[in-house]
C-alpha positions as CSV (number, residue, x, y, z in Angstrom):
1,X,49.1,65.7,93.3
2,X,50.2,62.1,93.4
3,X,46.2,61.3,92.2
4,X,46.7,63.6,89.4
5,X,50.2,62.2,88.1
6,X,48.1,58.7,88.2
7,X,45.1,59.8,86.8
8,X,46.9,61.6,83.9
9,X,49.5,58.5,83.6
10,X,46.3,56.4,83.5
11,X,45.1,58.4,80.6
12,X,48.2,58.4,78.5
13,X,48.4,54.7,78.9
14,X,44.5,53.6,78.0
15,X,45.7,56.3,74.5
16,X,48.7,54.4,73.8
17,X,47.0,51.2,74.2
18,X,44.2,51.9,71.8
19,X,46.3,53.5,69.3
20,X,48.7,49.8,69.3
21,X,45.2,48.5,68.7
22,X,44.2,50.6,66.1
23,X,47.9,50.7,64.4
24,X,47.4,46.8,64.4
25,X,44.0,46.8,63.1
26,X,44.9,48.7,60.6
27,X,47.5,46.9,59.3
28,X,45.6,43.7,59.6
29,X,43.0,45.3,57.4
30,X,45.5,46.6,54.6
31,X,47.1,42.7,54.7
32,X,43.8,41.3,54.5
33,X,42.7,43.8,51.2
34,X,45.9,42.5,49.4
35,X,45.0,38.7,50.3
36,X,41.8,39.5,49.0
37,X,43.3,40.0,45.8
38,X,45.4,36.9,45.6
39,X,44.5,33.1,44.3
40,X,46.6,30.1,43.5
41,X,45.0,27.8,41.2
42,X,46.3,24.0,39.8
43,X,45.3,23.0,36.8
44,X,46.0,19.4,34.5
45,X,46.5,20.9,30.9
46,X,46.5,18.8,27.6
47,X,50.1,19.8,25.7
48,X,49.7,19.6,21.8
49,X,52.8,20.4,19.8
50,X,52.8,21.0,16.0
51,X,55.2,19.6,14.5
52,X,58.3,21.7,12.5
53,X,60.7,20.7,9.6
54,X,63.5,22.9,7.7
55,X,67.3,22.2,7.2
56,X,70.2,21.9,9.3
57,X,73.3,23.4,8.7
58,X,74.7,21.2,5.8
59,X,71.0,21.3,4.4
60,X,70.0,17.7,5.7
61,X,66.1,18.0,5.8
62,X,65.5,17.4,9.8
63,X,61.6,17.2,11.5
64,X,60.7,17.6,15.1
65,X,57.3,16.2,16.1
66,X,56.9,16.3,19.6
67,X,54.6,13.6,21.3
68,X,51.1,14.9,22.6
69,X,51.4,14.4,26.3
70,X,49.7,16.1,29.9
71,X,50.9,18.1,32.4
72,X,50.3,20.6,35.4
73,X,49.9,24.0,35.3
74,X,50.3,26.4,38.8
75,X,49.4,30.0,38.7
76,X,49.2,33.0,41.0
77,X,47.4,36.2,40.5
78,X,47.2,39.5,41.8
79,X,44.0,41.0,40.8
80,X,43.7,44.9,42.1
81,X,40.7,45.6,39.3
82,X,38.8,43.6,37.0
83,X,40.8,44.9,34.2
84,X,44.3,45.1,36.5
85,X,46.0,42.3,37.3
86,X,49.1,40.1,37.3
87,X,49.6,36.5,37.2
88,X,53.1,33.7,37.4
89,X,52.6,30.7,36.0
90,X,54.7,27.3,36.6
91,X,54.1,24.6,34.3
92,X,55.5,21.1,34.2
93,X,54.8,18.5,30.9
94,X,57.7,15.7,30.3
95,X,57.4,14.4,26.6
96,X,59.6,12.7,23.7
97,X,61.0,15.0,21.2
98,X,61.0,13.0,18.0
99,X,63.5,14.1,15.7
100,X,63.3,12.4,11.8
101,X,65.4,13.3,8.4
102,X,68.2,12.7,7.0
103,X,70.8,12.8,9.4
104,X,68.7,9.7,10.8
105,X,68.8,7.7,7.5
106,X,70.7,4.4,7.7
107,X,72.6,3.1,4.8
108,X,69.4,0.9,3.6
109,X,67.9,4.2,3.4
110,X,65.5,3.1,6.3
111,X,65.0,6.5,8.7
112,X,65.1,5.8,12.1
113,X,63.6,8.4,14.4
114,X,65.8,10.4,17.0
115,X,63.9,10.5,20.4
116,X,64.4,12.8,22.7
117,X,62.8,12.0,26.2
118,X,62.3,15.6,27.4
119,X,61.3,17.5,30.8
120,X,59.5,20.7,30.0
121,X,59.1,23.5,32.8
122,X,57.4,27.2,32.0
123,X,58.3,30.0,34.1
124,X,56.5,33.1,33.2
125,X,54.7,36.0,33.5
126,X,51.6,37.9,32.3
127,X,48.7,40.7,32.3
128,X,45.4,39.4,33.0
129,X,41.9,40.9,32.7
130,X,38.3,39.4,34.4
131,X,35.2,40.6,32.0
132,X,32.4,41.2,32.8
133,X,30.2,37.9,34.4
134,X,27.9,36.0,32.5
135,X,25.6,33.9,33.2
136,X,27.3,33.7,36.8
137,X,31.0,32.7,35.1
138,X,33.4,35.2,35.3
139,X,35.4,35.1,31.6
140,X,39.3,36.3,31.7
141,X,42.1,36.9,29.5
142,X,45.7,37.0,29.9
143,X,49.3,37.3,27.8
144,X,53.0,37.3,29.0
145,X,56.3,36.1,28.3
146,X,58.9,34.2,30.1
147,X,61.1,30.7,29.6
148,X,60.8,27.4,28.8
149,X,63.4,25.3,30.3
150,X,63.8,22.0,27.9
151,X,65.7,19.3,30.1
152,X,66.1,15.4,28.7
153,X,66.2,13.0,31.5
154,X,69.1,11.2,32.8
155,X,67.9,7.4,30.7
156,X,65.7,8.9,27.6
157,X,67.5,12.1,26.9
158,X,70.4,10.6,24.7
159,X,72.8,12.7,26.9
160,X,71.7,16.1,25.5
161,X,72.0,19.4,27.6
162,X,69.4,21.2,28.8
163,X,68.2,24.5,26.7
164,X,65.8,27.4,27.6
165,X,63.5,29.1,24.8
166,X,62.3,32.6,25.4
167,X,58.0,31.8,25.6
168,X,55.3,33.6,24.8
169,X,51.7,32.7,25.2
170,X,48.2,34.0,25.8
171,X,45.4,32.7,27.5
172,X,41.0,32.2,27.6
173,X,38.8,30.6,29.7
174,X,36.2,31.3,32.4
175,X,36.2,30.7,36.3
176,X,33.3,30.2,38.6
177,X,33.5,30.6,42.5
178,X,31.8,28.5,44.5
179,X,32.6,29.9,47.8
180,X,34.6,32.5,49.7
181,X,37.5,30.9,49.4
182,X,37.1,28.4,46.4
183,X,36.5,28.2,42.9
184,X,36.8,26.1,39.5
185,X,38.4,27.3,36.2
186,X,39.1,26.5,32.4
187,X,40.8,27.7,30.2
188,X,42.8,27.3,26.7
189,X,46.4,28.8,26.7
190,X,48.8,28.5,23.7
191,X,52.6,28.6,23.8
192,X,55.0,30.1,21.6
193,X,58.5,29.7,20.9
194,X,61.8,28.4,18.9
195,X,61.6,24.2,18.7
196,X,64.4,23.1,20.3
197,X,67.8,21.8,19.3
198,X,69.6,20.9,22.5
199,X,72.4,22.8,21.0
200,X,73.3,20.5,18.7
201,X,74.1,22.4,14.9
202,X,72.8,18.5,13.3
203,X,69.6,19.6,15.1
204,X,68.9,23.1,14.9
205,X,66.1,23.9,12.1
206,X,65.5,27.5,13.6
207,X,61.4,27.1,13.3
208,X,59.3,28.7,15.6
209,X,56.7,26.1,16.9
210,X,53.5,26.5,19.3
211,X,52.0,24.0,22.3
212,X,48.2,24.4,22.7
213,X,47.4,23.7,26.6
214,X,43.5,22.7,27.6
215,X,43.5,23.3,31.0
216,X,41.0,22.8,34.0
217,X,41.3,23.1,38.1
218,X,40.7,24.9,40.8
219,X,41.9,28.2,42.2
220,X,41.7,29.0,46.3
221,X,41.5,32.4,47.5
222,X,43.0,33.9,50.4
């Protein structure tokens, strides 16, 4: 009898065992099909403002140009399907908002530009599609929406508070993968939302402006 209890208690253990094993296995697998699906890629990106002009509120005739700098640009996707997938993006650009018109004009009647030294992060989020590859390069697409958050620094900013604009943007470009776990990308996003005015009413033109972003990097997958 005492034989059978072990035998049978030997049984139920070595089933309990492999079913951990197998729970765990599974589980590793499903992790392992969602990492699949994941990269985080760093890219330098160009930023190219156009420039705005319209009227304050007593009418003074007020320009924003925005100096042409470079930044970074981090993104993480989910991709579940080709056509299915989800990215954030972080980017990070500090330029000098230069603001001209008349509420700059000195009593010679010489303008003297207002500038703005200005720290410039994106937070947002988007819809992105992978086409089909060609030529080996796999071409995507994405568009979203999310905040800009305009700061001026602490010596350059003329003691102006920081603002955040509502963004939009969309995106091109094409990614190659060089290995498992590796792979290079470009691409050309674009940027839209209201210039900024610090809120400051001597500032605020209400014009909606755009920032063209060359990008290129490289994305790792998990």
């Amino acid at each position: 009898m005492l034989k059978l209890f072990r035998s049978l208690y030997g049984c139920v253990l070595g089933v309990t065992v492999l079913a951990s094993f197998s729970t765990a296995s599974s589980q590793t697998t499903a992790l392992s099909r969602q990492l699949d699906r994941v990269d985080v890629a760093v890219s330098g990106i160009g930023a190219i403002t156009k420039g705005v002009s319209g009227n304050n509120y007593i009418a003074q005739a007020v320009t924003l140009n925005a100096s042409t700098t470079v930044g970074a640009l981090v993104t993480v996707r989910y991709t579940k399907s080709p056509l299915l997938g989800a990215e954030f993006n972080y980017s990070y650009t500090r330029f000098t908002e230069n603001f001209s018109g008349s509420p700059f004009s000195q009593p010679s009647g010489i303008n003297t530009p207002f500038g703005v030294q200005t720290n410039a992060s994106e937070y947002t989020m988007g819809y992105v599609a992978h086409l089909p590859s060609l030529l080996g390069v796999q071409p995507f697409a994405s568009v979203g929406a999310g905040a800009t958050a305009f700061k001026p620094t602490p010596l350059g900013g003329q003691g102006l508070p920081e603002q955040a604009r509502a963004t939009y943007y969309y995106s091109v470009g094409a990614e190659d993968q060089l290995t498992r776990f590796f792979g290079v990308r470009a691409q050309l996003r674009q940027t839209f939302y209201k210039s900024p005015d610090f809120g400051q009413n001597y500032l605020t033109i209400n014009q909606q402006t755009f920032t063209l972003e060359p990008g290129i990097g490289f994305y790792i997958k998990f």
